[in-house]
C-alpha positions in Angstrom: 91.5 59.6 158.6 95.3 60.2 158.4 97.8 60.3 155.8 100.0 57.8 158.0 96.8 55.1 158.2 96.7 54.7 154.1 99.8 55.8 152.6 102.5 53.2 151.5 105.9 53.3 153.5 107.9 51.1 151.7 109.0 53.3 148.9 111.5 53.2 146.3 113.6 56.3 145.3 116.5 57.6 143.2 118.9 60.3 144.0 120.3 63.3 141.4 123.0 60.8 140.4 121.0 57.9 139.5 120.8 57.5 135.4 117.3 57.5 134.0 117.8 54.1 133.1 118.3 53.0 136.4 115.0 55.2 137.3 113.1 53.7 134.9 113.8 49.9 135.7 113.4 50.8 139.1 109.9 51.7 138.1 109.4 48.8 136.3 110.3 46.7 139.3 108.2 48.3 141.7 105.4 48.9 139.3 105.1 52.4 139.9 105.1 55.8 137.4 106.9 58.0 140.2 110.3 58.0 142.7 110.8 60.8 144.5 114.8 61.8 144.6 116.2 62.6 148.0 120.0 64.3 148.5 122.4 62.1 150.9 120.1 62.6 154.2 116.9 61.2 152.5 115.4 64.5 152.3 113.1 64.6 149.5 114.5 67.3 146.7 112.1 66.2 143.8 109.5 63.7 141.7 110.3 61.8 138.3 107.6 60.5 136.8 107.8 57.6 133.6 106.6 60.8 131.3 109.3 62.6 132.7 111.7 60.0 131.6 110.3 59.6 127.8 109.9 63.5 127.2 113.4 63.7 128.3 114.8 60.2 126.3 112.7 61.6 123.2 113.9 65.8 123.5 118.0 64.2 124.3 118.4 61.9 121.6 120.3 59.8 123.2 120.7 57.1 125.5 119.1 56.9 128.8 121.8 55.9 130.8 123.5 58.6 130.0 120.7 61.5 131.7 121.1 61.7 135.3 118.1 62.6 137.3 119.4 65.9 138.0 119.6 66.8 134.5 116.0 67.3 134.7 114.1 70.0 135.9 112.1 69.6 138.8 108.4 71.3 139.5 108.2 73.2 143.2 107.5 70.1 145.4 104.3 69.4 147.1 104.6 67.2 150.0 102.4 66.0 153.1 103.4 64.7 156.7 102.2 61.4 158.1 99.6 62.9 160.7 98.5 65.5 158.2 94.4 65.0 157.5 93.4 63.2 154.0 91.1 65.8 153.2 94.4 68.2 153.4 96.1 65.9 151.3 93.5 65.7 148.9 93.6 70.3 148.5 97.2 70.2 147.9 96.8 67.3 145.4 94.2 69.7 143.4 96.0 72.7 144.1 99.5 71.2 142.8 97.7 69.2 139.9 99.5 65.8 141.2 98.7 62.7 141.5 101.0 61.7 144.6 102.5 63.5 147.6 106.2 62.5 149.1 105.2 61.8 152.7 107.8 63.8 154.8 108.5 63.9 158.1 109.6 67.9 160.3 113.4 67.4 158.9 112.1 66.9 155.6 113.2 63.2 155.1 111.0 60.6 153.4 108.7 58.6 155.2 106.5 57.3 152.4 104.4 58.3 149.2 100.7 59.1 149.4 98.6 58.4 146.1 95.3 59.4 145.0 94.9 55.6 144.4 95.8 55.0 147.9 92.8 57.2 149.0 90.6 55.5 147.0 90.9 52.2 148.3 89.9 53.4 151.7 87.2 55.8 150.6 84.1 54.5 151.5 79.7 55.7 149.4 79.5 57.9 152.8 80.8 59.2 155.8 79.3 60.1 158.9 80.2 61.1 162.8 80.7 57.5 163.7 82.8 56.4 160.7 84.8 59.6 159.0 86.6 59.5 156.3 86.7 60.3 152.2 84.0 59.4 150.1 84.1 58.5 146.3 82.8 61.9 145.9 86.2 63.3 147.1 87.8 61.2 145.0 86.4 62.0 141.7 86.8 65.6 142.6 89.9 65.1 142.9 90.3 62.8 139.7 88.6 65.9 137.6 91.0 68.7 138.6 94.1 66.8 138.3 93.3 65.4 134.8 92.1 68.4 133.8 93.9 69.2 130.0 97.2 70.7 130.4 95.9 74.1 128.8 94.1 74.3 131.9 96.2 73.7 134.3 98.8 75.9 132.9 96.1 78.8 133.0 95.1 77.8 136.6 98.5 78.0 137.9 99.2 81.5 136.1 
């Protein structure tokens, strides 16, 4: 199975400018806890999650509309390409400790966002010759190293 065959395409994103007002209702609209922020040629430069957006409202003291996106500071990002393997997707999920991938295509623009969620849905008890694919197995694996408490990921990743 293929990135392309389960991740969404139709994606909302912000850009450095946008306020993290703006990000946040955007959220809210789409019901989603992530937008990846892309420069002027769509090519993806970040992630902001909701947390992002309340550490930073509750460490600023002041209004949200007043942050821009690019005020915050952005983790190395992980991405994936549409004809890139799930199990491949699922490694650089564990190894980056996320929870989503920006979907990118060679130049770098975005194309989509691939979620662990979006996996799941199309994982199936077992897999076999005849029908590949991910199994819930994968899945939870997944789950437990990217919810793994934060002391823990910060002693991985050192």
């Amino acid at each position: 199975m293929k990135v392309e065959d389960v991740m969404t395409r139709d994606v909302e994103f912000c850009t450095p400018e946008t306020n993290l007002a703006a990000a946040a209702m955007q959220m809210w609209d789409r019901d989603c806890g992530v937008l990846p922020v892309v420069d002027d040629q769509r090519k993806v430069i970040g992630m902001i999650t909701d947390r992002d957006i309340c550490m930073k409202a509750a460490t600023k003291h002041q209004d949200i509309a007043a942050i821009k996106v690019e005020e915050l500071t952005f983790r190395p990002i992980h991405t994936c390409k549409p004809e890139a393997d799930i199990a491949d997707a699922l490694d650089t999920l564990q190894r980056a400790f996320v929870r989503r991938l920006p979907v990118v295509n060679d130049e770098g623009q975005l194309e989509g966002i691939l979620s662990v969620s979006d996996i799941l849905r199309h994982s199936r008890e077992k897999v076999d010759k005849l029908t590949p694919g991910v199994t819930y197995a994968d899945v939870v694996a997944t789950f437990k190293v990217i919810s793994a408490p934060r002391s823990r990921v910060a002693a991985a990743r050192a």
